[in-house]
C-alpha positions as CSV (number, residue, x, y, z in Angstrom):
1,X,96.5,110.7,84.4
2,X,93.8,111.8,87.3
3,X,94.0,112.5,90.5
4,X,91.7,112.5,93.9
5,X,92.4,112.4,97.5
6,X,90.5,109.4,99.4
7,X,90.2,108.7,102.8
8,X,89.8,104.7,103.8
9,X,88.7,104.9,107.5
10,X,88.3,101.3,108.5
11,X,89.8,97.7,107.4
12,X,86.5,96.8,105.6
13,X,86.7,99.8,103.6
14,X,90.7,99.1,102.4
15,X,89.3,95.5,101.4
16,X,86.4,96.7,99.4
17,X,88.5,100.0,97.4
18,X,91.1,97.0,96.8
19,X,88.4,94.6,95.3
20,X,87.6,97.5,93.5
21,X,90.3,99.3,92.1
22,X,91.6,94.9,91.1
23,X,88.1,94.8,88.6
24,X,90.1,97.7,86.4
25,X,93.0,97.2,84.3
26,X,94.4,100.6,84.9
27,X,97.7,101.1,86.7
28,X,96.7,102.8,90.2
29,X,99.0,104.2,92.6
30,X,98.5,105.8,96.0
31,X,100.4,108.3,98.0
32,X,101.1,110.2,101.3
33,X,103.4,112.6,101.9
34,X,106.5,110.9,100.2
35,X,105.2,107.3,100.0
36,X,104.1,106.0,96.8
37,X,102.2,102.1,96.5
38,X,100.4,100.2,94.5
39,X,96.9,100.5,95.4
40,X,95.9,97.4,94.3
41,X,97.8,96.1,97.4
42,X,96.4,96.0,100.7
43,X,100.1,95.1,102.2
44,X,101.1,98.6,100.6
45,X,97.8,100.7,101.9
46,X,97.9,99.6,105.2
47,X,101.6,101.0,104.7
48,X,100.4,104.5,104.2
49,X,98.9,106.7,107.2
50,X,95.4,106.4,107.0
51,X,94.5,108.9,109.6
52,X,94.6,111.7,106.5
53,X,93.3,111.6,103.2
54,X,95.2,109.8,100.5
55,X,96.0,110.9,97.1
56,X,95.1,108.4,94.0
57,X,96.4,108.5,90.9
58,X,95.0,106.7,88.2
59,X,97.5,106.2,85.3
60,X,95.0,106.4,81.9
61,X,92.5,108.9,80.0
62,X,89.4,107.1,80.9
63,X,88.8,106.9,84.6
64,X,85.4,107.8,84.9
65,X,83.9,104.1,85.4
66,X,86.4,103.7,88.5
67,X,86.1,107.2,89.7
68,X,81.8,106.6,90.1
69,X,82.9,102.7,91.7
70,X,85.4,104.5,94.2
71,X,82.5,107.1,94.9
72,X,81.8,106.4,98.6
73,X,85.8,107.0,99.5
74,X,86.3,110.1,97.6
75,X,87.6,112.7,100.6
């Protein structure tokens, strides 16, 4: 299990991290403050307070292919 903090400013960036984070098969969760979703939903990001950074947590050993895709969000 990994962990980052992200920051997704705009709509257009929630819809490409999603398209993203969907191409893995890796269980990926997001959170903020006590809030925990399924980052593979958009419903359940645009849930979250996006005004601060997000934390990410990627559920498997081998992230480093979605961590270099997920590059241009990384807080």
């Amino acid at each position: 299990m990994k962990t980052i903090d992200i920051r997704l400013s705009t709509i257009q960036d929630v819809q490409n991290f999603v398209n993203i984070v969907n191409r893995y098969d890796i269980d990926v969760d997001l959170s903020s403050g006590r809030y925990i979703v399924d980052a593979k939903s958009i419903m359940g990001i645009f849930s979250l307070d996006l005004l601060k950074p997000i934390t990410l947590t990627a559920h498997a050993d081998d992230t480093d292919a979605l961590f270099a895709d997920l590059k241009a969000f990384i807080a």
